[in-house]
C-alpha positions as CSV (number, residue, x, y, z in Angstrom):
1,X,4.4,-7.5,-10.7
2,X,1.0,-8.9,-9.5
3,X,-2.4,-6.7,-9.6
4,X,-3.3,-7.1,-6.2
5,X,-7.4,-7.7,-5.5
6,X,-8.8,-5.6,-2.6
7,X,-10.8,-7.3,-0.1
8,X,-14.1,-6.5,1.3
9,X,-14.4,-6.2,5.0
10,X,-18.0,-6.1,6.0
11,X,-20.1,-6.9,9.5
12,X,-19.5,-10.4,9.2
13,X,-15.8,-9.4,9.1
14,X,-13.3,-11.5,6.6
15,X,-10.6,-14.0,6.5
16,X,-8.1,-12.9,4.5
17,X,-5.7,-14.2,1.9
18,X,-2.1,-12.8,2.2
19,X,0.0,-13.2,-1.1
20,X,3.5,-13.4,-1.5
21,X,4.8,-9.9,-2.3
22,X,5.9,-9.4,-5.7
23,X,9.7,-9.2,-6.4
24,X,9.0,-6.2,-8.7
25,X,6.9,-4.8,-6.9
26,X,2.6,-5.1,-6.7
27,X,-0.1,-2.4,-7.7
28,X,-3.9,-2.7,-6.8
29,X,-6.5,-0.2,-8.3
30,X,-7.2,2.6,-6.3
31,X,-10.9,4.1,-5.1
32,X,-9.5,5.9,-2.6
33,X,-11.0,3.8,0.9
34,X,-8.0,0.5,0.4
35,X,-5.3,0.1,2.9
36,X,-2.5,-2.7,2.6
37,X,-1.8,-5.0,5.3
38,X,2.2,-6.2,5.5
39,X,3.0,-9.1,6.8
40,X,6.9,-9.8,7.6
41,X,7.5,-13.4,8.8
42,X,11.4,-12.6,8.7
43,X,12.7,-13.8,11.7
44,X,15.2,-11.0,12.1
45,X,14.9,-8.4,9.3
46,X,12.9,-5.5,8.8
47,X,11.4,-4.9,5.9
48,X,11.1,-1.8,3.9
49,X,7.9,-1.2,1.6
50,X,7.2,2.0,-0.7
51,X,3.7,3.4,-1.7
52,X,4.8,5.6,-5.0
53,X,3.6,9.3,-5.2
54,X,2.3,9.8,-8.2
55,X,2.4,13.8,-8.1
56,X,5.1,15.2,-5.9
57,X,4.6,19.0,-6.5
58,X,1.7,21.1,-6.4
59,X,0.8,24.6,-6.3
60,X,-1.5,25.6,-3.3
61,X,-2.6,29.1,-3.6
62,X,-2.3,30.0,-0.1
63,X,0.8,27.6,1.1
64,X,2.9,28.3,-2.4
65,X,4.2,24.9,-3.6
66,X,4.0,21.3,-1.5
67,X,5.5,18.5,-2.0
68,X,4.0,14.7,-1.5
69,X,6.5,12.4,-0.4
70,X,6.3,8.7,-1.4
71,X,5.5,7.1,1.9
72,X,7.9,4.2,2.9
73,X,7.2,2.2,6.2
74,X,9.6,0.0,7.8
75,X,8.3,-3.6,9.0
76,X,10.6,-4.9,12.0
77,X,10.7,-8.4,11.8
78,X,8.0,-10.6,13.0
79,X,5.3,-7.7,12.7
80,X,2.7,-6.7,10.6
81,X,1.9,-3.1,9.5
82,X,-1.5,-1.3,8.0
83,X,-1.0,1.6,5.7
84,X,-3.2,3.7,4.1
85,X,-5.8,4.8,2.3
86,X,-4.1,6.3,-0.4
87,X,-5.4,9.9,-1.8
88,X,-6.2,9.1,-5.4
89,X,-5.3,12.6,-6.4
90,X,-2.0,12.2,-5.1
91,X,-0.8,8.3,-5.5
92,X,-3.3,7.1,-8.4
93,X,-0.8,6.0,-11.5
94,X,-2.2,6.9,-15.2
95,X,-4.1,3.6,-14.6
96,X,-5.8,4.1,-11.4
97,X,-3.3,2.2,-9.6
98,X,-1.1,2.5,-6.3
99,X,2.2,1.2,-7.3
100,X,4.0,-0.7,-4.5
101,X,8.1,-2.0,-3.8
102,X,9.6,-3.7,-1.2
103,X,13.6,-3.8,-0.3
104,X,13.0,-7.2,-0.4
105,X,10.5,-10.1,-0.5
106,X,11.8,-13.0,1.2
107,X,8.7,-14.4,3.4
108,X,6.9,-11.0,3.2
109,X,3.3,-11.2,2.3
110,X,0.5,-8.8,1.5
111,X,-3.2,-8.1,0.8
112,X,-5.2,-5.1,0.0
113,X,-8.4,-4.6,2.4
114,X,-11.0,-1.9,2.5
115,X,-14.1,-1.6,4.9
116,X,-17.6,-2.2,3.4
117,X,-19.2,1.9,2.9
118,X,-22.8,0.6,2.4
């Protein structure tokens, strides 16, 4: 498992680098404003990838219990997918991390991006 390192996107924009996603999985600390960008170079299969909920239950006083699903996107083959920002309140690991898996890894890459806030 690699810590992923989220890139800046400012007004000059940004070239990013893509990594090759971890077989057990990557994590990247969480400030709440990163998104990951998927990149499946799979010729023909679509790839699964998981964002881990951290807390799955909690009591809202008005709407009684709600559950947070971990959100899983499929990436057909050939594409790339965005997903994100991550509530740190709900996906945020004891470390401060989002904890990511894929169904598998074969030429699937990945980076963390946010957008420059100042």
């Amino acid at each position: 498992m690699a810590t992923l390192t989220p890139q800046k996107i400012n007004d000059l924009g940004t070239i990013e680098t893509l990594a090759s996603a971890g077989a057990t999985g990557d994590e990247f600390v969480n400030s709440g404003v990163e998104f990951i960008h998927i990149q499946n170079g799979h010729a023909s299969a679509s790839r699964d990838v998981t964002i881990t909920a951290q807390v799955t239950n909690v009591h809202h006083q008005s709407f009684g219990t709600v559950t947070k699903s971990n959100v899983v996107k499929a990436v057909a083959a050939g594409q790339d997918a965005y997903i994100g920002p991550f509530k740190q309140s709900a996906f945020n690991d004891p470390n401060n991390k989002v904890q990511i898996t894929y169904d598998a890894v074969t030429t699937l890459k990945v980076a963390v991006l946010y957008l420059d806030q100042q």
